[in-house]
C-alpha distance (Angstrom), angle and dihedral (degrees) to the residues before:
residue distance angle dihedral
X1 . . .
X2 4.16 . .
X3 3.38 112.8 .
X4 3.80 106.9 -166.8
X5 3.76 119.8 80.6
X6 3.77 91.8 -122.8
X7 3.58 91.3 55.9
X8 4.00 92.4 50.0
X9 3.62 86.7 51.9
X10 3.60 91.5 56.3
X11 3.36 100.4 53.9
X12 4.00 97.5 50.5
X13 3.72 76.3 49.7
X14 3.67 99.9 51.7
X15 3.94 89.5 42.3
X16 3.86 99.7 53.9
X17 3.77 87.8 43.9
X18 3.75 90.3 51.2
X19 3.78 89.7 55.1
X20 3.72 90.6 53.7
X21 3.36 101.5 40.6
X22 4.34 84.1 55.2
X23 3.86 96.6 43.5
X24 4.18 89.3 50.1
X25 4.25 86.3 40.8
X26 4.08 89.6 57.3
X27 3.54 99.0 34.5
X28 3.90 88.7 60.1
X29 3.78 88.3 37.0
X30 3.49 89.0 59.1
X31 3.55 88.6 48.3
X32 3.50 99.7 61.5
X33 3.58 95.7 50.9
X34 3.58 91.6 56.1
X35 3.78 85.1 57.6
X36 3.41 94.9 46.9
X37 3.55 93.7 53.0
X38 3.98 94.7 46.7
X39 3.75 108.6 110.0
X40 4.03 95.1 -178.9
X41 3.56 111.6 84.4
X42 3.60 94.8 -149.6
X43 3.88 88.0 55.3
X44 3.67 88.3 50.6
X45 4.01 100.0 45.7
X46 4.08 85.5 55.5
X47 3.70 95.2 43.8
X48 3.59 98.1 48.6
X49 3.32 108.8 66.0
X50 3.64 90.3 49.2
X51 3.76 88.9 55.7
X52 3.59 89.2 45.8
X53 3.85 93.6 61.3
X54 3.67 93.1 52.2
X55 3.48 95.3 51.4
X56 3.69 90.7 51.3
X57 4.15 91.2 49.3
X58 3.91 87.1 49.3
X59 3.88 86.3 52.9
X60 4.04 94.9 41.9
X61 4.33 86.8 47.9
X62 3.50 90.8 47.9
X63 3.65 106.4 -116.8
X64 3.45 99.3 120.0
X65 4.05 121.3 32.2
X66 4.38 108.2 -109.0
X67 3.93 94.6 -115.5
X68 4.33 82.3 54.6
X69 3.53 86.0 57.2
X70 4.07 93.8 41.9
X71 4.08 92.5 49.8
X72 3.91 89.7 46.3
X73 3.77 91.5 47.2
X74 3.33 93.1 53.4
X75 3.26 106.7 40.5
X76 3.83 88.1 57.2
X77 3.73 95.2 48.8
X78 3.66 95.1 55.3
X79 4.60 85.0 45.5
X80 3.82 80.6 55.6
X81 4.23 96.2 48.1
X82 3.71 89.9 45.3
X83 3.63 94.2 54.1
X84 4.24 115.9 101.7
């Protein structure tokens, strides 16, 4: 266990942050496979901007690397495009 203050600090620090970082991860997680499951295109064309802009937080906080984000964004656009 740490034994400096600082160090104590950091790891109530590191924990809290961890808990955020998972509830925002899951959250947009969820989000994406409620796109993917949309089979309206209307639905989808209003959801995915939305879904979008989360991924693109998660990628500006860190959570999940920028190309992650990219790839996901992209994959989702082109789901959206190909629905009728």
């Amino acid at each position: 266990m740490a034994n400096h203050k600082s160090a104590l600090k950091r790891i109530r620090q590191s924990a809290a942050r961890r808990l955020r970082n998972r509830y925002y991860a899951k959250t947009t997680r969820n989000a994406v496979r409620k796109l993917r499951g949309t089979t309206d295109k209307a639905a989808a064309a209003e959801l995915y901007p939305l879904v979008s802009s989360m991924l693109d937080r998660l990628a500006k906080r860190n959570v999940i690397h920028k190309n992650n984000a990219a790839n996901k964004k992209s994959k989702l656009a082109r789901y959206v495009n190909t629905l009728q």
